[in-house]
N, C-alpha and C positions, 0 to 999 in steps of 0.2 A: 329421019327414019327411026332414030332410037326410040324420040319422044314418042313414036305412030305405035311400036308397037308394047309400050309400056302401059299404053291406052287401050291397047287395044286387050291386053292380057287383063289389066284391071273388069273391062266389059265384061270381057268372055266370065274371067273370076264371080264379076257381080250378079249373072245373069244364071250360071250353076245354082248356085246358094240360095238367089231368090228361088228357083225349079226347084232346090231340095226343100226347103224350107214349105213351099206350096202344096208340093208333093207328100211331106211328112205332116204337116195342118190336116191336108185333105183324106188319108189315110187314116190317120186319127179318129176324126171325123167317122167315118164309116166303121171303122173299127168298132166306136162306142153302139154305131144303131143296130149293128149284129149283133152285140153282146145284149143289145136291149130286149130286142128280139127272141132271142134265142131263150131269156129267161123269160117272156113273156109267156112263151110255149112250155 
């Protein structure tokens, strides 16, 4: 039971981090085509 959920907090851990990490890339991302934009105009 220990091992289950020392596993299971590692997942939950690793699965945050990848969502922030995907989330802060894809933001980024948009962030620069607005700013491209924005001086394009």
């Amino acid at each position: 039971m220990h091992f289950d959920l020392i596993t299971g907090t590692i997942l939950v851990v690793g699965l945050v981090i990848a969502g922030l990490l995907y989330v802060g890339l894809h933001t980024d991302l948009v962030g620069d085509v607005s700013e491209r934009e924005k001086e394009e105009k």
